[in-house]
C-alpha positions in Angstrom: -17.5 -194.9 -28.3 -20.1 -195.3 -30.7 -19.6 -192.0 -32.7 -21.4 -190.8 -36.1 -19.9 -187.9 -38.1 -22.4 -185.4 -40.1 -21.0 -183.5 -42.7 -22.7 -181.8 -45.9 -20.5 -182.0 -48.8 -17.5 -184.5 -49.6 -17.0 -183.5 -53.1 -13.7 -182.2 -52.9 -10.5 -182.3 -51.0 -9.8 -179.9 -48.2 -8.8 -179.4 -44.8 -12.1 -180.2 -43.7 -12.5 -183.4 -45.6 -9.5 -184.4 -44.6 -10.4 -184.2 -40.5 -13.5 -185.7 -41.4 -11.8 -188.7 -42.8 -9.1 -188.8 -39.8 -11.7 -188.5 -36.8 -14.2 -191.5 -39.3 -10.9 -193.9 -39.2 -10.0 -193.4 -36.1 -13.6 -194.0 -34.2 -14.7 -196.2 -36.9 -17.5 -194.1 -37.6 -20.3 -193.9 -39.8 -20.3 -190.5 -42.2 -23.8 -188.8 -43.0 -23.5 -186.3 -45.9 -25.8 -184.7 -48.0 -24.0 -185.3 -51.2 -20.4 -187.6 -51.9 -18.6 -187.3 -55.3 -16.0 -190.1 -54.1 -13.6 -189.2 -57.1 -13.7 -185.9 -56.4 -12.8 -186.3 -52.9 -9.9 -188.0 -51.2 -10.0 -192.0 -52.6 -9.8 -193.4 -48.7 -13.8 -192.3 -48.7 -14.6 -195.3 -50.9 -13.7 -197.4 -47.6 -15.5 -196.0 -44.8 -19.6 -196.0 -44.5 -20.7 -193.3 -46.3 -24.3 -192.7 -46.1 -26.1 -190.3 -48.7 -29.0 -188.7 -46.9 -32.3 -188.8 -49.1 -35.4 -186.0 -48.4 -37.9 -184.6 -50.4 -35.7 -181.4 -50.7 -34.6 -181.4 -53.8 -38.5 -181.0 -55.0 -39.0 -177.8 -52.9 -35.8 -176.0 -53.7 -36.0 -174.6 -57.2 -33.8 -175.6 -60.0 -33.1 -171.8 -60.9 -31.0 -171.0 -57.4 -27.3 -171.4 -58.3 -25.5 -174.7 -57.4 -24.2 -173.4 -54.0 -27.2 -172.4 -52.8 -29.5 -175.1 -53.6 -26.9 -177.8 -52.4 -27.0 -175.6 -48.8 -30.8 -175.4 -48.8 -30.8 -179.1 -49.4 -28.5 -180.2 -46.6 -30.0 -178.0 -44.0 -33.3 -179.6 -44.8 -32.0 -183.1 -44.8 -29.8 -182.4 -41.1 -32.4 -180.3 -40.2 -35.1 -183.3 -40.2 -33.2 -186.4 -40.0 -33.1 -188.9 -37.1 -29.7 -190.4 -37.3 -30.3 -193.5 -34.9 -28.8 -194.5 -31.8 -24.8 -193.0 -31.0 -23.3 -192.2 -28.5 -21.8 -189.0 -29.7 -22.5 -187.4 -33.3 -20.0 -185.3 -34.4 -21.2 -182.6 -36.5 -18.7 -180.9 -39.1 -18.9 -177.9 -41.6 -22.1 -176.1 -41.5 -25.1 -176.8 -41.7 -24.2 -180.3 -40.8 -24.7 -178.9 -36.9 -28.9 -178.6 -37.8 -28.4 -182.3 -37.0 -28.8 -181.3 -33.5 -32.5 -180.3 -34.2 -33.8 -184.5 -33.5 -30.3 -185.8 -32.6 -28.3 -185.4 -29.6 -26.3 -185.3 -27.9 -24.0 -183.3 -30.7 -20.3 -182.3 -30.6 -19.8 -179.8 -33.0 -16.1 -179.5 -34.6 -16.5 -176.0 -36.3 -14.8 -175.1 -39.4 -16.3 -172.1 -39.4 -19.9 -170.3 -38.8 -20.8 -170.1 -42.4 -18.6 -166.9 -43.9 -21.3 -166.2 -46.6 -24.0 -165.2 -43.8 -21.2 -163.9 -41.2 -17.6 -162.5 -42.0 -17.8 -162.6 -46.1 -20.8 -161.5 -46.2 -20.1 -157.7 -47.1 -17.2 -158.6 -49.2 -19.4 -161.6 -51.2 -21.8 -159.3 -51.6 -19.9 -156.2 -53.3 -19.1 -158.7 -56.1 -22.7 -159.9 -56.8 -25.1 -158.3 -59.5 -28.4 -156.8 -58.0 -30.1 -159.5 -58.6 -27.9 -161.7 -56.9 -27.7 -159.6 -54.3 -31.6 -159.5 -53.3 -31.3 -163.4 -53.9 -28.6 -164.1 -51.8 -30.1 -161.9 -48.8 -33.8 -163.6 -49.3 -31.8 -167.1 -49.0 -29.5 -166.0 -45.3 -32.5 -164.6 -43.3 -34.0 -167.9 -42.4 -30.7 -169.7 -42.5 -29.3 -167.2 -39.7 -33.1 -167.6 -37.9 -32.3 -171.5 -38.0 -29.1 -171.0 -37.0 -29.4 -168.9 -34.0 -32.1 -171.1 -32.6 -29.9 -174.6 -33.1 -26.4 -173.5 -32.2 -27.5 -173.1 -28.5 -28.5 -176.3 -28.3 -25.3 -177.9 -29.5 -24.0 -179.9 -26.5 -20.1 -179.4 -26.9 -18.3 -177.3 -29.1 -14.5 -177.3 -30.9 -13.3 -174.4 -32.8 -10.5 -175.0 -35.7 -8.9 -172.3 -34.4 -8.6 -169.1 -32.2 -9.9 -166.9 -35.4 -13.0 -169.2 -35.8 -13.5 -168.9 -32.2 -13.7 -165.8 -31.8 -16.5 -165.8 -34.7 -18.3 -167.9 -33.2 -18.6 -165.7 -30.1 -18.7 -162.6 -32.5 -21.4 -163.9 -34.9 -23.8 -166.3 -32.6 -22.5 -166.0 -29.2 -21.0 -169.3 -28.6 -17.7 -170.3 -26.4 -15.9 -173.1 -28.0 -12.6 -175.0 -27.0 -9.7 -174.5 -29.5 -8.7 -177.3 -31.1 -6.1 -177.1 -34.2 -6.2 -180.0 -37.3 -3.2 -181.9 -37.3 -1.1 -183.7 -40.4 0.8 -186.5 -40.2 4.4 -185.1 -41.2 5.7 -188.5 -42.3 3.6 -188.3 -45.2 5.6 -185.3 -46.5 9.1 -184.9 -47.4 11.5 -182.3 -47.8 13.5 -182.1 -51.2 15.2 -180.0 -53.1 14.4 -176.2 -53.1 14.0 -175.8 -56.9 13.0 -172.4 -58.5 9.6 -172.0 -58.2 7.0 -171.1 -55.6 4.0 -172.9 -54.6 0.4 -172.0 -53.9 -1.6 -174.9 -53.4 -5.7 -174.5 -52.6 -9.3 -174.8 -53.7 -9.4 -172.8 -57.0 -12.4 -170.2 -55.4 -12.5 -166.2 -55.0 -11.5 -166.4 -51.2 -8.4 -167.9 -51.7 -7.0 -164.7 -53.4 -4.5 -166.3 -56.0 -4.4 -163.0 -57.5 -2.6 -161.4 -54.7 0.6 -164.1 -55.0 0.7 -163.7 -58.9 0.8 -159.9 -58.1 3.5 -160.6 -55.6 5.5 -163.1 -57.8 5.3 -160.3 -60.6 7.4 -158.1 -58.6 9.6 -160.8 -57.5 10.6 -161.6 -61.1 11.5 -158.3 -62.2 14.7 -159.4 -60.3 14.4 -162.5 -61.0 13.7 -164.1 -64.0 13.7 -167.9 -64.5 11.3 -168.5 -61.5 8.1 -169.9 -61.6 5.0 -170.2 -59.5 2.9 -173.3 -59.3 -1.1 -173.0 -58.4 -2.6 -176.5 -58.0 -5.9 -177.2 -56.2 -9.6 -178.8 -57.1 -12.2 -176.4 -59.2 -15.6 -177.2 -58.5 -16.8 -177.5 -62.2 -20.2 -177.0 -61.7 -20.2 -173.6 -60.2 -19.5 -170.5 -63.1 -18.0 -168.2 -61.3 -15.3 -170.9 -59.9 -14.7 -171.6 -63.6 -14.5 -167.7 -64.5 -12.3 -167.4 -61.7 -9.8 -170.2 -62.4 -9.7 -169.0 -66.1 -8.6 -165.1 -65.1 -6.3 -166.1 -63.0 -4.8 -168.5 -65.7 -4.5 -165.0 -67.1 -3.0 -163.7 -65.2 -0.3 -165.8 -64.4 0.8 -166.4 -68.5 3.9 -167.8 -69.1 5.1 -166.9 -65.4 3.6 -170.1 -64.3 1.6 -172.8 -64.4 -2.6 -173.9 -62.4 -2.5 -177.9 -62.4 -6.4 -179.0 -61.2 -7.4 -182.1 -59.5 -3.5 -182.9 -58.5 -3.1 -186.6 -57.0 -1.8 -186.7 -53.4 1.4 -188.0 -54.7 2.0 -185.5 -57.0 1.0 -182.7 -54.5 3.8 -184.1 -52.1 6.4 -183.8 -54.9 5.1 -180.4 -55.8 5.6 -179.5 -52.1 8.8 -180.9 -51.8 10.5 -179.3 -54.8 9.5 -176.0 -54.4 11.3 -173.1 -52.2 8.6 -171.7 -50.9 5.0 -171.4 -50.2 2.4 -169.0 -50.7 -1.0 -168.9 -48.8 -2.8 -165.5 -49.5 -6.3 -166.2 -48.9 -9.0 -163.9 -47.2 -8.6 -164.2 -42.8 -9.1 -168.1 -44.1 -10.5 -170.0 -40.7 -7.3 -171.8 -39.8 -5.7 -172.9 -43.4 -3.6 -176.7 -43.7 -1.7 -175.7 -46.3 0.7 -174.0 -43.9 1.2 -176.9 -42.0 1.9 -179.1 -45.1 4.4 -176.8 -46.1 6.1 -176.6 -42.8 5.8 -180.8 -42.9 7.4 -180.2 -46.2 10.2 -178.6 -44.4 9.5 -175.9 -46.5 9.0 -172.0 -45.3 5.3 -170.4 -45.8 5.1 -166.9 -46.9 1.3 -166.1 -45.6 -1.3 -163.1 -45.4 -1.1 -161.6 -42.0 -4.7 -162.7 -41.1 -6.4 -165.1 -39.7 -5.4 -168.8 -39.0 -2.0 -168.6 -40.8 -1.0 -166.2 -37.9 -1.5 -169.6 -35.5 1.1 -171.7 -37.4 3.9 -169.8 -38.8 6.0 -167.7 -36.5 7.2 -164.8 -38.5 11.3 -165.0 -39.5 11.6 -168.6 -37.7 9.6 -171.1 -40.3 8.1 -168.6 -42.2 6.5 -165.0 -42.8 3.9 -162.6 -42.0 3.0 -159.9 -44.7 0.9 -156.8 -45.1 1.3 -156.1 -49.2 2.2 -157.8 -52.4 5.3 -155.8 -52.2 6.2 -157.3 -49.1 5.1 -160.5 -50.2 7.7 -160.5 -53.0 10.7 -158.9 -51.0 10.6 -161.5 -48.6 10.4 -163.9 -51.9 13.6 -162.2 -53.0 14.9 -163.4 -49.5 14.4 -167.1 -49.9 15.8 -167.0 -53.2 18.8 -165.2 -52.5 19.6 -167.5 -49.6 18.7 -170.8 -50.1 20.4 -171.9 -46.5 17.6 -169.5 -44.7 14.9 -171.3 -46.6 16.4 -174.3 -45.6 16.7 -173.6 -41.9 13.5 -172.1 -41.7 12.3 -175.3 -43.0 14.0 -176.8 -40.5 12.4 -175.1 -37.9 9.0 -175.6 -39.7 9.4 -179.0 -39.7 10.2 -179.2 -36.0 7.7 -177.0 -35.2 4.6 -179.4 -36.8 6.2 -182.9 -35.4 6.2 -180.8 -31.6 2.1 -179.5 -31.9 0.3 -180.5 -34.6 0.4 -184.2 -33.7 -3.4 -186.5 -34.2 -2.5 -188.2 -30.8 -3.0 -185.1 -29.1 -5.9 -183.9 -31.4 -7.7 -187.3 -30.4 -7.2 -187.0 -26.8 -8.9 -183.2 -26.6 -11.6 -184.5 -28.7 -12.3 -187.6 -27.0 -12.4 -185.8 -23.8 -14.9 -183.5 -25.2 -16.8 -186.2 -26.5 -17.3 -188.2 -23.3 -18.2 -185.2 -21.2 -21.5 -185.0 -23.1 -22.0 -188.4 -23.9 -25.2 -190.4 -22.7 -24.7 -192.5 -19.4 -24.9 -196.2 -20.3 
């Protein structure tokens, strides 16, 4: 199968870089973005065929919109207007990568999630932006969700990340989808010790909510002092209020812990490995990998009870649910009383991933998919 992948943005590293990068290996395909940073992003980039695509776009979107908005304006134009060549099958990734399906088809879109800044974060985005921003922000989603509506339809075959981005699909633009999770491959993690710390690896950005686990862990060490918690993730440099946002929570956290940026993958896997925990408190994320790394990590995940973390861990067996900091930290208090509970529920967690979250089975659904709307030959 002659398969393209379209994807805006691979200038960091994710959960959706990282299926880009699996599904480009596996079908040997060629990668259209709008814009690649390849240190930035994961180093296996540099060997794939990475196309940059080049419009006049950049001249018609002025230079006083913020970063975020003029990189989206610029890859909807370029997906938007582009004709890719001749595949069998393009494979469209996060948004607005699916405009591809405006000249190009036929298009299987693997959905990350409708965008959350026109859709489910829109109200909450919004209560945290100036006036001005506001009026900007709203001028900049009308014809983006026009767009949108009029493209999605059109899309031959859709995947959804997970039942919670699913159900906004059908929610938000009315589209079924077929579920189908991302995957890790659990024998590049390891289990070690369980050392006294918890971890909270992510993107450094609002959504992810650090600031709910250093609340948590605050409670937690008023019984326990001498634990630590860990934050590591990428900051996108570039935007302020990532930047502002990376600083308060460094704040925040003081002497209680430590944020280490740009980690390499091998020191994320030892970070993984030695900690007793991990936390993963961001807002109703899409579907979330960090759960699944930490369950490869034979490692239990305390989580948010929302969204995609509810579709990995099964509450008291690898992991837990919870509805409040204070919960958060009692259940903390739990894993560090006992370290044979962390360690069984690591067990479990570990089991749980190698039975279904495997790539073999991701590749089958998706080549399925694939072939039911590709062109005859």
């Amino acid at each position: 199968m002659d398969l393209a992948v379209a994807h805006p943005f691979l200038y960091t590293k994710g959960g959706a870089e990282r299926v880009v990068l699996e599904v480009a290996r596996h079908f040997k395909a060629k990668i259209f973005c709008s814009r690649f940073v390849p240190e930035n992003t994961f180093p296996e980039f540099r060997d794939l065929d990475v196309e940059v695509l080049k419009s006049r776009a950049s001249v018609a979107v002025p230079s006083f919109l913020p970063v975020r908005v003029r990189d989206a304006v610029e890859a909807g134009f370029k997906f938007y207007n582009r004709r890719l060549g001749d595949f069998d099958v393009i494979n469209a990734q996060g948004t607005p990568s699916e405009w591809v399906r405006h000249r190009n088809g036929p298009v299987v879109w693997y959905c990350h999630t409708p965008n959350r800044e026109a859709f489910d974060l829109y109200k909450w985005r919004m209560s945290k932006r100036r006036l001005h921003q506001k009026a900007l922000y709203w001028g900049m989603l009308q014809p983006y969700r026009v767009i949108e509506s009029r493209v999605v339809p059109k899309i031959d075959y859709v995947f959804a990340n997970s039942n919670n981005t699913r159900q906004r699909l059908k929610t938000y633009l009315n589209r079924d989808s077929v579920v189908l999770n991302p995957c890790v491959n659990p024998d590049d993690f390891k289990a070690g010790d369980y050392g006294k710390y918890f971890f909270y690896p992510s993107r450094i950005a609002p959504e992810k909510r650090f600031e709910y686990a250093v609340k948590a862990f605050r409670i937690f060490k008023k019984k326990h002092p001498g634990w630590r918690l860990v934050i590591a993730g990428a900051l996108m440099r570039e935007r302020p209020e990532h930047v502002a946002y990376a600083s308060e929570i460094k704040r925040m956290l003081g002497s209680d812990g430590e944020m280490v940026l740009d980690v390499s993958h091998e020191r994320l896997i030892e970070l993984f490995s030695g900690c007793s925990a991990v936390l993963y408190t961001p807002v109703n994320e899409d579907f979330g990998i960090v759960p699944l790394e930490a369950l490869a990590s034979g490692k239990p995940c305390i989580a948010v009870n929302e969204g995609g973390p509810r579709e990995v861990i099964l509450d008291n067996v690898n992991g837990f649910l919870v509805n409040s900091e204070e919960e958060m930290a009692d259940r903390m208090s739990l894993l560090a009383d006992s370290r044979n509970l962390a360690k069984q529920m690591g067990v479990s967690g570990r089991k749980h991933v190698e039975k279904n979250f495997s790539w073999e089975h991701f590749f089958d659904v998706f080549e399925e998919g694939c072939k039911s709307v590709m062109r005859a030959p």
